[in-house]
C-alpha atoms as one frame of an Amber mdcrd trajectory, in Angstrom:
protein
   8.465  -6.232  -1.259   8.904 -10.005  -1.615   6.130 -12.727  -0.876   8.021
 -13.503   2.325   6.679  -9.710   3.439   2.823 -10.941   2.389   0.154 -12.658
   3.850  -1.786 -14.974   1.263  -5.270 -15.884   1.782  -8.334 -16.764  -0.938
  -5.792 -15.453  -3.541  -6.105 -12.100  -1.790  -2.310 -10.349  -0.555  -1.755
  -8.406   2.031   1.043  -6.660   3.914   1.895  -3.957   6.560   4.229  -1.258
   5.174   5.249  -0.762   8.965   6.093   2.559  10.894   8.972   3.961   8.368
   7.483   2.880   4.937   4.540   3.534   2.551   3.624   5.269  -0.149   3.228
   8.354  -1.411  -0.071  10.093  -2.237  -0.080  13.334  -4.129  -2.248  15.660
  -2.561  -3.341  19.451  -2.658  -1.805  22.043  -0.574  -5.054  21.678   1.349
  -4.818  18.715   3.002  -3.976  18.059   6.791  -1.548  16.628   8.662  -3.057
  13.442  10.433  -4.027   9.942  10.692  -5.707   8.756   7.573  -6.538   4.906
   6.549  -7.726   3.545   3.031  -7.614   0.702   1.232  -5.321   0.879  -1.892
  -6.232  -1.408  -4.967  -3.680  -1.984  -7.883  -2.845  -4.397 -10.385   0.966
  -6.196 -10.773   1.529  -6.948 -14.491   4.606  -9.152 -15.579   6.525  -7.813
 -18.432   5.882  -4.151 -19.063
């Protein structure tokens, strides 16, 4: 994802993954199929 794909505001970016992308969450073989929402926080560091 590129910063052409974000949406910039207050220093906060944002961006909708769109019907055929996302990410992955491991989960236990308990979970459900359906609609779930969240907010997902991580950190991008330069030169790992």
């Amino acid at each position: 994802m590129d910063g052409s794909q974000m949406h910039a505001q207050n220093g906060v970016y944002t961006s909708d993954f769109g019907n055929d992308a996302g990410l992955v969450i491991r989960a236990n073989n308990r979970a459900t199929a359906g609609k779930y929402s969240g907010v997902v926080d991580w950190t991008v560091v330069n030169g790992m």
